[in-house]
C-alpha positions as CSV (number, residue, x, y, z in Angstrom):
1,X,75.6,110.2,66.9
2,X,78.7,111.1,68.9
3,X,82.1,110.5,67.0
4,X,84.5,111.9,69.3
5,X,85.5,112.1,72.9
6,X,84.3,116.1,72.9
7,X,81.0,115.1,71.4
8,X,80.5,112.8,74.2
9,X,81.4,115.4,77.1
10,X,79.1,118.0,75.4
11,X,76.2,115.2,75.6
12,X,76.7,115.1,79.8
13,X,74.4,116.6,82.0
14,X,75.5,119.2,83.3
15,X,76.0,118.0,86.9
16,X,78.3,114.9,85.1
17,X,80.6,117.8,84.0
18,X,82.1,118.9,87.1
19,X,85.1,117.2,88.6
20,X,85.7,116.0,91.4
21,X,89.5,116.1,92.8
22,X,91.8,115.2,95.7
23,X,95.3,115.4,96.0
24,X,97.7,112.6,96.6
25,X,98.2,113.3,100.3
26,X,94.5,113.5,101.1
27,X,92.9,110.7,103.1
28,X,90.9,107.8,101.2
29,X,88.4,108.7,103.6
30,X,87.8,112.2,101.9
31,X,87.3,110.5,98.2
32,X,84.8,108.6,99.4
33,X,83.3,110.8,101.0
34,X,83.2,113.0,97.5
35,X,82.1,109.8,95.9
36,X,79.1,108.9,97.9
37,X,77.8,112.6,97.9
38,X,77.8,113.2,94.5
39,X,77.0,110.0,93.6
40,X,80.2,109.4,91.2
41,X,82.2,106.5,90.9
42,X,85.6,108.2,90.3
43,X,87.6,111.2,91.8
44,X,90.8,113.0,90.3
45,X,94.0,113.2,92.0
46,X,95.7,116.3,91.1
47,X,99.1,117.5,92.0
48,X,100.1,121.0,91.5
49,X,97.2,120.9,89.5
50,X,97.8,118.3,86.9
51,X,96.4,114.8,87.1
52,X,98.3,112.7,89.5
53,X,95.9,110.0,89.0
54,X,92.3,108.4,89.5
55,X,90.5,106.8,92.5
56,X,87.9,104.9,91.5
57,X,85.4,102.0,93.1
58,X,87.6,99.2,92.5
59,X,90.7,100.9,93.9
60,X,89.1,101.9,97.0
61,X,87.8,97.9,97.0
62,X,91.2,96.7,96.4
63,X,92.9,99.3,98.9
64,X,90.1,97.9,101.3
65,X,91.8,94.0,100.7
66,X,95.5,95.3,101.0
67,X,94.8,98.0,103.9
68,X,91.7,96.7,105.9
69,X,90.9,98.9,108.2
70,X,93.5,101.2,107.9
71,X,92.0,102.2,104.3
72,X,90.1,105.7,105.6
73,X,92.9,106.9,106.8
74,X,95.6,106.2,104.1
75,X,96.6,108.4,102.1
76,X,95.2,108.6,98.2
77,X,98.7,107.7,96.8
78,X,98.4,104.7,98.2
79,X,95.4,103.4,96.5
80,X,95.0,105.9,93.6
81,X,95.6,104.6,89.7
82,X,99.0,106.6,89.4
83,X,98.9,105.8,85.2
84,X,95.4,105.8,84.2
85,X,94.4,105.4,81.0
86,X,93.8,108.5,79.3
87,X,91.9,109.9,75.9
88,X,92.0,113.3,73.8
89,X,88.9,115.1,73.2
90,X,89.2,114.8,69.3
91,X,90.1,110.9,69.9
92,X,87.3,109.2,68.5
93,X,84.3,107.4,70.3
94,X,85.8,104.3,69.0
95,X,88.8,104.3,69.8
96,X,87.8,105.3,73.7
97,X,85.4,101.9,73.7
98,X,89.0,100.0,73.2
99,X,90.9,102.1,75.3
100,X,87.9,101.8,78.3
101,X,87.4,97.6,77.2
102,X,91.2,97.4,76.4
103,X,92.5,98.4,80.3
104,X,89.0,96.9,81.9
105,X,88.4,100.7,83.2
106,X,85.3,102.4,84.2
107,X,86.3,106.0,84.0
108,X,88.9,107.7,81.7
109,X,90.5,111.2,82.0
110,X,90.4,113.4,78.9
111,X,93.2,115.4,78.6
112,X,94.4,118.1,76.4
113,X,97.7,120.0,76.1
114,X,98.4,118.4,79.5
115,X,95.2,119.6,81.2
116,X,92.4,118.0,82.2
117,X,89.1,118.7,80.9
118,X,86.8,115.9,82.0
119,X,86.2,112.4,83.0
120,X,84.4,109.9,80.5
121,X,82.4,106.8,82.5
122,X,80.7,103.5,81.1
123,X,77.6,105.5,82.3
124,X,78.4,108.0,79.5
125,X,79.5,105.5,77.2
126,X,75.9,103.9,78.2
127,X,74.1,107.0,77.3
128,X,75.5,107.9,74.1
129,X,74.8,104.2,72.9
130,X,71.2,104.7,74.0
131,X,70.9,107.9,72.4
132,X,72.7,106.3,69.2
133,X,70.3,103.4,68.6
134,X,67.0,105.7,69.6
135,X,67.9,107.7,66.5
136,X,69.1,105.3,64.1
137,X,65.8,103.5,65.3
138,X,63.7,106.2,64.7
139,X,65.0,106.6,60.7
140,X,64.3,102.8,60.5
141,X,60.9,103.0,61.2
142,X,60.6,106.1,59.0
143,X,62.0,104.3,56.1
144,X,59.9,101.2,56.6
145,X,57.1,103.4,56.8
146,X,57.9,105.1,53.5
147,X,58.9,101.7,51.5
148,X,57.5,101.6,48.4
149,X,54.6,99.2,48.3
150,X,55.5,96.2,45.6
């Protein structure tokens, strides 16, 4: 059962491990693009290679509201989370839950010593729960099966 953030990155497949990034001046039009061929629903936006920020489904939605047709061909900045929420890979499962529930986010950056090192999703979050109850399921039925008979 996964107690940290790490635990959780190690449990990705390993095409959920590479990320995905843009820069600030990029258009929206290349983050979606990213987005629908790799099937993600986030992109990093790094600046001199740090994180910069996070474009995500519901920005591009809102940037769609607020720039209508001229969303494509905006720039990131313009849409992009510029202070997402972010976690620490020895931060505990937990306390990423409240973080994710806390700022109503889908995907969180985890950062350490100022670098990024991967992107946690509900879909992760989903996965690990799955995986969490299968097992704890599974010694259930193992100590039913063993109960002593009265």
């Amino acid at each position: 059962m996964p107690q940290t953030v790490q635990e959780i990155l190690d449990d990705k497949p390993p095409r959920g491990t590479r990320l995905h990034a843009v820069s600030p001046a990029s258009p929206v039009r290349d983050a979606v693009a990213i987005m629908v061929r790799e099937d993600i629903g986030s992109v990093v936006v790094l600046e001199d290679g740090e994180l910069a920020g996070l474009v995500t489904l519901r920005e591009i939605v809102k940037g769609l509201e607020s720039l209508g047709g001229r969303l494509l061909e905006s720039p990131v900045r313009d849409v992009m989370h510029a202070k997402p929420a972010i976690v620490r890979p020895e931060d505990s499962a937990d306390s990423l839950r409240t973080t994710m529930t806390d700022n109503h986010v889908s995907h969180v950056p985890v950062v350490q010593g100022g670098a990024l090192v991967g992107i946690i999703s509900f879909h992760d979050i989903a996965r690990s729960a799955i995986k969490d109850v299968a097992f704890e399921n599974k010694l259930l039925k193992q100590y039913i099966k063993n109960w002593p008979a009265s």
